[in-house]
Backbone as CSV, one residue per row, in Angstrom:
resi,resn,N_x,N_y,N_z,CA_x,CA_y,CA_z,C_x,C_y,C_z
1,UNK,311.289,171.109,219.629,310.464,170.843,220.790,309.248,170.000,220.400
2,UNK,308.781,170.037,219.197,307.673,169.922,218.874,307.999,168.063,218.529
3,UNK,309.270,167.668,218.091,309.542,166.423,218.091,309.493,165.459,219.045
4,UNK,310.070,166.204,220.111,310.215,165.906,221.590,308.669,165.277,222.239
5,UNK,308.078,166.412,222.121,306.619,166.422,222.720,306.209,165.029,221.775
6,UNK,305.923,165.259,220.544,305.666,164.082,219.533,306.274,162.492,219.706
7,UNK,307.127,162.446,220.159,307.782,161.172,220.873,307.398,160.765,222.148
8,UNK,306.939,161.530,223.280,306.599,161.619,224.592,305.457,161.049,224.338
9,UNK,304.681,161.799,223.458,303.135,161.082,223.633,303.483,159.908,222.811
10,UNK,303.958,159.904,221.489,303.913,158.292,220.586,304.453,157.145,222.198
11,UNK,305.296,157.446,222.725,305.886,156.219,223.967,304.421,156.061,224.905
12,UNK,303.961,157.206,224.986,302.433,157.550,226.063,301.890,156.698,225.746
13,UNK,301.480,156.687,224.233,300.431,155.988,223.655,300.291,154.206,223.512
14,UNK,301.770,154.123,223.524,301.940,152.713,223.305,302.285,151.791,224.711
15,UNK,301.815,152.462,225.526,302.503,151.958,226.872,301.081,151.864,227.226
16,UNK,299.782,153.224,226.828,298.553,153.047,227.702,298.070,151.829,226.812
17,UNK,298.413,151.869,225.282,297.083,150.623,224.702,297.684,149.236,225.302
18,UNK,299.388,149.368,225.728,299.510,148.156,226.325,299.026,147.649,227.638
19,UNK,298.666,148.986,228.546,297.963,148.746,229.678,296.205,148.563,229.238
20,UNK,295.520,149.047,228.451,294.120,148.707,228.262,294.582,147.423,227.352
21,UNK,295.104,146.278,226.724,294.915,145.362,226.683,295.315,144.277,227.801
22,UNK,296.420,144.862,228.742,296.428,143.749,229.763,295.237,143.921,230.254
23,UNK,294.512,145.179,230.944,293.370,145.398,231.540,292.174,144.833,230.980
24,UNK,292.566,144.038,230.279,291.060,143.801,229.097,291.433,141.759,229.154
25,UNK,292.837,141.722,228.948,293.063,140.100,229.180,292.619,139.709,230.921
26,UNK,293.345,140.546,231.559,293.005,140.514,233.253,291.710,140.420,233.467
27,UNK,290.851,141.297,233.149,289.394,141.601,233.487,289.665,142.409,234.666
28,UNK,288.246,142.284,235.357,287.913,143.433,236.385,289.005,143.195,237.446
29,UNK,289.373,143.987,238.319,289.958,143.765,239.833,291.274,143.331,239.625
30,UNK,291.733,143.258,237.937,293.694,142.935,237.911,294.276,143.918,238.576
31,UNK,293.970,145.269,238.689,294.750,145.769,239.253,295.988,146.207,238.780
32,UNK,296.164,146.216,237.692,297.127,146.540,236.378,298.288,147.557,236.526
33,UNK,297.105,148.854,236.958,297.656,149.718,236.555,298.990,150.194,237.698
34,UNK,297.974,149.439,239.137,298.493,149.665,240.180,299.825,148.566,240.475
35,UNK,299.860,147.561,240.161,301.049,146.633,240.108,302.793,147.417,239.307
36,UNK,302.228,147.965,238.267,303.018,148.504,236.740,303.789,149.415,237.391
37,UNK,302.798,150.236,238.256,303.178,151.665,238.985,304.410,151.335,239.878
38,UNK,304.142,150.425,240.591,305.192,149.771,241.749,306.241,148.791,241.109
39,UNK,306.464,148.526,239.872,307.282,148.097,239.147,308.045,148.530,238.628
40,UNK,307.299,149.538,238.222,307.931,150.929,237.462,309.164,151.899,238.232
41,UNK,308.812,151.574,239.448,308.754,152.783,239.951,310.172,152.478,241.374
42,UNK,310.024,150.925,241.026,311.347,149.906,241.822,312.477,150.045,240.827
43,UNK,311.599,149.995,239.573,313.034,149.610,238.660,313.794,150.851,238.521
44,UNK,312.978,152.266,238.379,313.294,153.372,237.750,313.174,154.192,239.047
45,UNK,313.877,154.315,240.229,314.078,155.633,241.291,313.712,156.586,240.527
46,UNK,314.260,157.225,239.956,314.651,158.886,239.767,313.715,159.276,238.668
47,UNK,312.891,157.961,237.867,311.766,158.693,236.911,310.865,158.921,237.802
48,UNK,309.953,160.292,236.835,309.048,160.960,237.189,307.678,160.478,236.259
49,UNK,306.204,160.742,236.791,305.410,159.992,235.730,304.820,159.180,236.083
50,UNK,305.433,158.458,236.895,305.030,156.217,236.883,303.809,156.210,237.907
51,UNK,303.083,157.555,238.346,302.085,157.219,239.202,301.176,156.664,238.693
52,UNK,300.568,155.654,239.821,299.209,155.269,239.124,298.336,155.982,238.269
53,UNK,298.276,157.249,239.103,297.066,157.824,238.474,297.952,158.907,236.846
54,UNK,299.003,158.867,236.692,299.300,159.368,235.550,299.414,158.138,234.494
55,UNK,299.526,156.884,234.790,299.475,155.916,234.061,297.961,155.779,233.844
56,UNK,296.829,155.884,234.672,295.372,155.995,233.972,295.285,156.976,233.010
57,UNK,296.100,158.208,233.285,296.084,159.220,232.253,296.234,158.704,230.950
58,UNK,297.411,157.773,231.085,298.248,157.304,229.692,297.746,156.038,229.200
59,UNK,296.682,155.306,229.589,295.950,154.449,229.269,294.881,155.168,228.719
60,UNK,294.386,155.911,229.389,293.161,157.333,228.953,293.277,157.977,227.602
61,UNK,293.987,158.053,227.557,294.856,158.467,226.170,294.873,158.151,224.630
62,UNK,295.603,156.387,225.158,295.358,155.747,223.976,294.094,155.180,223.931
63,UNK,293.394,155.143,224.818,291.755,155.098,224.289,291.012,156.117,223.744
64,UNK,291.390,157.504,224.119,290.709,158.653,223.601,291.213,158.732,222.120
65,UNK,292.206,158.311,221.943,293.064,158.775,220.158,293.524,157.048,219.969
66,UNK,292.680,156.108,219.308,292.992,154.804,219.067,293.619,154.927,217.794
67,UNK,293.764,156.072,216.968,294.676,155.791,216.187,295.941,157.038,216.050
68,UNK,296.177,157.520,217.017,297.282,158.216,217.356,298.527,157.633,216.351
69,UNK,298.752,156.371,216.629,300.214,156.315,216.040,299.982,156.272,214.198
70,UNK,299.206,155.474,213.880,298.627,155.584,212.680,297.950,156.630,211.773
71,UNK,298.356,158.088,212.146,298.931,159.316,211.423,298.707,159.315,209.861
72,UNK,299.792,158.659,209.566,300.345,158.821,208.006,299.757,157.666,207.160
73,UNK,299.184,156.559,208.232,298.757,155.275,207.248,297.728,155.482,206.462
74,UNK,297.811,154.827,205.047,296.507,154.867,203.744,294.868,155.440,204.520
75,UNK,294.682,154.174,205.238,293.933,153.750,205.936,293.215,154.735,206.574
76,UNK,294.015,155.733,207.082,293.421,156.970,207.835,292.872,157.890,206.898
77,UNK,293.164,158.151,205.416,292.847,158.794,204.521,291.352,158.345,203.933
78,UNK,290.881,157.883,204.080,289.445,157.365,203.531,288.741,158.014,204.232
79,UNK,287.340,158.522,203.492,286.944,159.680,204.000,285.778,159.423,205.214
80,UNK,285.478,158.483,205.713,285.292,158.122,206.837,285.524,158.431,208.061
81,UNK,287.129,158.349,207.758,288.232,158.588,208.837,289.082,159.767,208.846
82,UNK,288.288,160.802,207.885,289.256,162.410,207.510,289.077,163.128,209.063
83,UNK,288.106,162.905,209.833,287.838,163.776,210.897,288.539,163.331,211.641
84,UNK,289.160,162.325,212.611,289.484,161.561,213.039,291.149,161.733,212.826
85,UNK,291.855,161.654,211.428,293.059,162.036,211.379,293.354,163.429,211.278
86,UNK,292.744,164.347,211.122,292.715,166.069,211.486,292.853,166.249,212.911
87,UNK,291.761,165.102,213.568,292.139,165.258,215.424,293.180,164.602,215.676
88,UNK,294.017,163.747,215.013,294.855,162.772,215.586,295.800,164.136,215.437
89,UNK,296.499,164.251,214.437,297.497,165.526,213.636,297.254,166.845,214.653
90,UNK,296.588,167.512,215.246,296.146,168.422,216.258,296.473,167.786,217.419
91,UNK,295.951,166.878,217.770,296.495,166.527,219.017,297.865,165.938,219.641
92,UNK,298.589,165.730,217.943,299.533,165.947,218.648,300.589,166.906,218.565
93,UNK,300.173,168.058,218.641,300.694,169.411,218.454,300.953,170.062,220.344
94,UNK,300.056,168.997,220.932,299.701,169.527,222.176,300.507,168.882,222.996
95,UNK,300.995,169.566,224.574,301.774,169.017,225.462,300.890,168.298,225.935
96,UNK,301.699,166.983,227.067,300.465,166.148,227.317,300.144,166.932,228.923
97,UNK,300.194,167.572,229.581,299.675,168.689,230.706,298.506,169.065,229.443
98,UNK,297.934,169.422,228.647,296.935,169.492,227.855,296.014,168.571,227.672
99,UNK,296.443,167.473,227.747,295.977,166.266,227.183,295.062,165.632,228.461
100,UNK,296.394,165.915,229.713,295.545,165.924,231.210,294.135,166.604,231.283
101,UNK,294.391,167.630,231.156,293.184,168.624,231.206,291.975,167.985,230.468
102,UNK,292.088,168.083,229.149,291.428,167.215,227.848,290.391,165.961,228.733
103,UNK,291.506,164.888,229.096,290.920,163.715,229.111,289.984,164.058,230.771
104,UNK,290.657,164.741,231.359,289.876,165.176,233.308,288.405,165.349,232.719
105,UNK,288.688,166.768,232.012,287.464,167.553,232.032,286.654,167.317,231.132
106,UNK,286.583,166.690,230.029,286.068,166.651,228.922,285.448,165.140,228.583
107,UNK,284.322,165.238,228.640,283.921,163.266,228.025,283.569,163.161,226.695
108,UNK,283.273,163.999,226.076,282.799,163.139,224.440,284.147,163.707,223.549
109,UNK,284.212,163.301,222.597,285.241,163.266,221.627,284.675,164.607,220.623
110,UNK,283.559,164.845,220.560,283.278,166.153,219.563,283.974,167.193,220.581
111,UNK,283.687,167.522,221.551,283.779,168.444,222.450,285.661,168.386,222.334
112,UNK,285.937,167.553,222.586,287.504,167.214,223.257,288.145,167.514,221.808
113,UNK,287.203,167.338,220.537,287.656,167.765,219.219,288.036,169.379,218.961
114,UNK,286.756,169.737,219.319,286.766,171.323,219.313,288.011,171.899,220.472
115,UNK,287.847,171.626,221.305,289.356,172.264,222.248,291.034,172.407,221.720
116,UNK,290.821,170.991,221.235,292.082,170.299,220.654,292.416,171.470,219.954
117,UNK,291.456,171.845,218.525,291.439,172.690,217.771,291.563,174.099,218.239
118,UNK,291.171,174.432,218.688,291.055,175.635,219.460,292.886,175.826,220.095
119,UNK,292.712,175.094,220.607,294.111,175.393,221.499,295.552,175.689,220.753
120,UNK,295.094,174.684,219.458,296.285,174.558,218.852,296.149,175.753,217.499
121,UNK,295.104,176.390,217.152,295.014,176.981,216.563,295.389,178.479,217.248
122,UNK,295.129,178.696,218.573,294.864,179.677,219.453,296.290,180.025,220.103
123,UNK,297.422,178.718,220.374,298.164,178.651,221.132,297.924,178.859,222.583
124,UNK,296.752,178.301,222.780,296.359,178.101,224.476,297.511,177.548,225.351
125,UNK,297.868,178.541,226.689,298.452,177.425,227.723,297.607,176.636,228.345
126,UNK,298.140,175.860,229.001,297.087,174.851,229.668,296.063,175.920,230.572
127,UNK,296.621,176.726,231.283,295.660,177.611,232.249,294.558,178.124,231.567
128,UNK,295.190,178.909,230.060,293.719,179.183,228.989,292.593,178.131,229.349
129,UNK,293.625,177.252,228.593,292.811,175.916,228.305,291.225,175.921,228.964
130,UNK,291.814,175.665,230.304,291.007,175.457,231.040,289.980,176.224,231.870
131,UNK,290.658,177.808,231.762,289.452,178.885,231.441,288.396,178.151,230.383
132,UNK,288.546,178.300,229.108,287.985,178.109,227.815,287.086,176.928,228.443
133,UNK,287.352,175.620,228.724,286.642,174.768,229.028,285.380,175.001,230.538
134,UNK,286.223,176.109,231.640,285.254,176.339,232.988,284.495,177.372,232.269
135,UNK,284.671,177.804,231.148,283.461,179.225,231.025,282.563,178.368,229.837
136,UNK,282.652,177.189,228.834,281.948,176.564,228.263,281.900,177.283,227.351
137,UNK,283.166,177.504,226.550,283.051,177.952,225.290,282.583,176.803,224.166
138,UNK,283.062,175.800,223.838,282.536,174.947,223.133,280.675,174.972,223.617
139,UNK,279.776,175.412,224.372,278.945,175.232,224.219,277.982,176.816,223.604
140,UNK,279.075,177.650,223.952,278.178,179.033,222.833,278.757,178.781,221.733
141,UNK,279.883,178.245,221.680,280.924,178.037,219.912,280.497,177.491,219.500
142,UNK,281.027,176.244,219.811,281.188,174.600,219.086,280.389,174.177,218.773
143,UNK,279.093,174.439,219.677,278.209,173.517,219.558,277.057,174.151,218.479
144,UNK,277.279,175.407,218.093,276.411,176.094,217.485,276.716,175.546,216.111
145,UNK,275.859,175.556,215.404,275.090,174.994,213.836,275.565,176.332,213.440
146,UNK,276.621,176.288,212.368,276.449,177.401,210.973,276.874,176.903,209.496
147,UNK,276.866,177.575,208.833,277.204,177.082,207.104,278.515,178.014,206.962
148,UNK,279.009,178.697,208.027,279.914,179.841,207.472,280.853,179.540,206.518
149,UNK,281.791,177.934,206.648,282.284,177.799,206.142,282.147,177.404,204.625
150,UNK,280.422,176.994,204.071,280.123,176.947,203.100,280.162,178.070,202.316
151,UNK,279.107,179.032,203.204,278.507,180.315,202.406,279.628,181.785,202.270
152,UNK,280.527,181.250,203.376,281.843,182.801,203.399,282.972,182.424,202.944
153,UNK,282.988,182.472,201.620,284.314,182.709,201.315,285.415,183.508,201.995
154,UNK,286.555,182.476,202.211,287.985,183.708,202.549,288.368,184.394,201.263
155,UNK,288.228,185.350,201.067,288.846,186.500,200.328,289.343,187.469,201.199
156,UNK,290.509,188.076,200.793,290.787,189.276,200.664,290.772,190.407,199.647
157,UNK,290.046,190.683,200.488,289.343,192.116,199.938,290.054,193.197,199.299
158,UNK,291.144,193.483,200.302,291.599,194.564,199.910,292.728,194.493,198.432
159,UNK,292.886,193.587,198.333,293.506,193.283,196.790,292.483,192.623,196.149
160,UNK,291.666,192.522,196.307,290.128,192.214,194.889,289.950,193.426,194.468
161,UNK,289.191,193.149,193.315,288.641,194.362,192.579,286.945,194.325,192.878
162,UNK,286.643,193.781,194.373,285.917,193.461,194.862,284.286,194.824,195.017
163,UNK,285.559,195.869,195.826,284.804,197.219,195.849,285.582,198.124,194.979
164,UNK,284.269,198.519,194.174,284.239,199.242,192.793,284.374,201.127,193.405
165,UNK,285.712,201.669,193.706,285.354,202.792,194.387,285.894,204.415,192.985
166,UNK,285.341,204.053,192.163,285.786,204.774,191.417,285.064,206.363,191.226
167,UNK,283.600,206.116,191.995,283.083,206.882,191.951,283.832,207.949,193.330
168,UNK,284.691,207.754,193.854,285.506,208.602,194.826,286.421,209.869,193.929
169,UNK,286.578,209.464,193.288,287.690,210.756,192.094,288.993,210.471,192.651
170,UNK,289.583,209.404,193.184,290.935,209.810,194.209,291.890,209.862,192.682
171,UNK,293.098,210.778,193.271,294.360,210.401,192.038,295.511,210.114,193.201
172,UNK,296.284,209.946,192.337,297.820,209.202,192.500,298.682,210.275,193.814
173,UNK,298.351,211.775,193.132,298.663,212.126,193.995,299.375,212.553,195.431
């Protein structure tokens, strides 16, 4: 499934950056998206999708993740760009009914970072989702300043020789 979804958006992606560069050769008032829709949509009866406004989605898209398809390239590995391919790799873990939500409700990319994460770490449905986003968790979470991940080590405890409990007397018993 997870391939499936991963192909849906890679086609998503390459269809919206092809609509934000006609939209960008056209300039204002081409009308792009709305022509494509009615093209789309003559040629292909029975697909689902080709609305205008899900094609802004899918233009929305490949502007929100400009390097979506570029995943695995060198290029993304430089540490510049480590944050950036952690969100690319997360996001696309996600259905794009997620991605809807994402791009509706959400405007900055830190914020839309933290969800991403969240969701996919959490296994959010979209309905979570969007609890999580109407109650403004990223702003008691996300947005809060800590070192935890510096100063707290993950250990487990209970196989360390962490706590010294010898002064208990237990035996085998």
């Amino acid at each position: 499934m997870l391939a499936v979804n991963n192909e849906l958006l890679g086609v998503y992606w390459e269809i919206g950056n092809a609509i934000a560069e006609q939209e960008q050769e056209a300039g204002w008032g081409g009308k792009i998206i709305d022509k494509l829709a009615a093209d789309l949509k003559s040629e292909f009866l029975e697909m689902k999708g080709l609305s205008p406004r899900n094609l802004r989605y899918i233009r929305d898209f490949s502007l929100a993740y400009p390097d979506f398809l570029q995943q695995g390239v060198a290029k993304s590995k430089l540490p510049e760009n480590k944050e950036n391919t952690i969100l690319q790799q997360h996001a696309a873990k996600l259905p794009w009914g997620h991605h809807q939500v994402l791009l509706t409700k959400i405007k900055t990319a830190e914020e839309r970072f933290f969800y991403i994460k969240k969701a996919v770490e959490n296994g959010w449905s979209r309905s979570i989702l969007e609890h999580q986003i109407e109650s403004g968790l990223y702003n008691t979470q996300g947005a809060l300043v800590n070192n935890f991940g510096n100063t707290m080590p993950c250990r487990n405890y209970m196989n360390d020789s962490f706590f010294n409990l010898n002064f208990v007397n237990l035996t085998n018993d």
